[in-house]
C-alpha positions in Angstrom: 54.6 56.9 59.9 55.0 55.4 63.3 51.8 55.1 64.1 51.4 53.3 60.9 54.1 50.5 62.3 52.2 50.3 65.8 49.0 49.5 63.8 50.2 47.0 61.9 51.6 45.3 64.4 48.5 45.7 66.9 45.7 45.4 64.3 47.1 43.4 61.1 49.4 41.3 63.3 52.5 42.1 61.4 55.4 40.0 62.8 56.9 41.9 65.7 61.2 41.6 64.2 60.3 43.8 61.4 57.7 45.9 63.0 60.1 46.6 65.3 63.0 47.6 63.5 60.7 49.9 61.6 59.5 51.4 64.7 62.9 52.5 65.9 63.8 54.0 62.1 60.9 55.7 62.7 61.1 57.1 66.6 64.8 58.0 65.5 63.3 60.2 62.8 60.8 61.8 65.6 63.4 61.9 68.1 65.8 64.4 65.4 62.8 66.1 64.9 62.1 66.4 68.8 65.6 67.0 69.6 65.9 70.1 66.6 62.7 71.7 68.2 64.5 72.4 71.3 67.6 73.4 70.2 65.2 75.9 68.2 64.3 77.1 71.4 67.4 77.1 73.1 66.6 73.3 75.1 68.6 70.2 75.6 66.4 66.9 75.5 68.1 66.2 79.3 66.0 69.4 80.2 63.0 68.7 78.4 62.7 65.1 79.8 63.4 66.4 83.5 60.5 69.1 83.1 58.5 66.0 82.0 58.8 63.8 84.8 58.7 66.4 87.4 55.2 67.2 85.7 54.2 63.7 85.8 55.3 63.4 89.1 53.2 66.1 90.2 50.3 64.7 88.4 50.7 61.0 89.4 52.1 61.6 93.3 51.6 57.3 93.2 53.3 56.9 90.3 50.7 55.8 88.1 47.2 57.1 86.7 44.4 55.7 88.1 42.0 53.8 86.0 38.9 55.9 86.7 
């Protein structure tokens, strides 16, 4: 269903207030979703996050992808 806000907004030009306020009903319904996963595997979303940027800082040393 999120994705279904970000096209509107980005390909039907829905107006941004209420694409917006959908969007964050929507990332709040991945974010339980996200947040029950780890607690299914024994995870806090503070450890999850912190593996994440450790991995992208690893990957992107700069920062930032390269546009290649």
């Amino acid at each position: 269903e999120y994705m279904n806000v970000v096209k509107k907004y980005l390909y039907h030009e829905a107006e941004f207030g209420p694409s917006r306020s959908r969007a964050v009903e929507e990332l709040g319904d991945m974010l339980w979703g996200l947040a029950q996963a780890a607690d299914a595997w024994g995870m806090t979303l503070d450890e999850v996050a912190a593996a994440n940027l450790a991995k992208l800082a690893k990957r992107y040393p700069d920062g930032k992808p390269s546009d290649e």
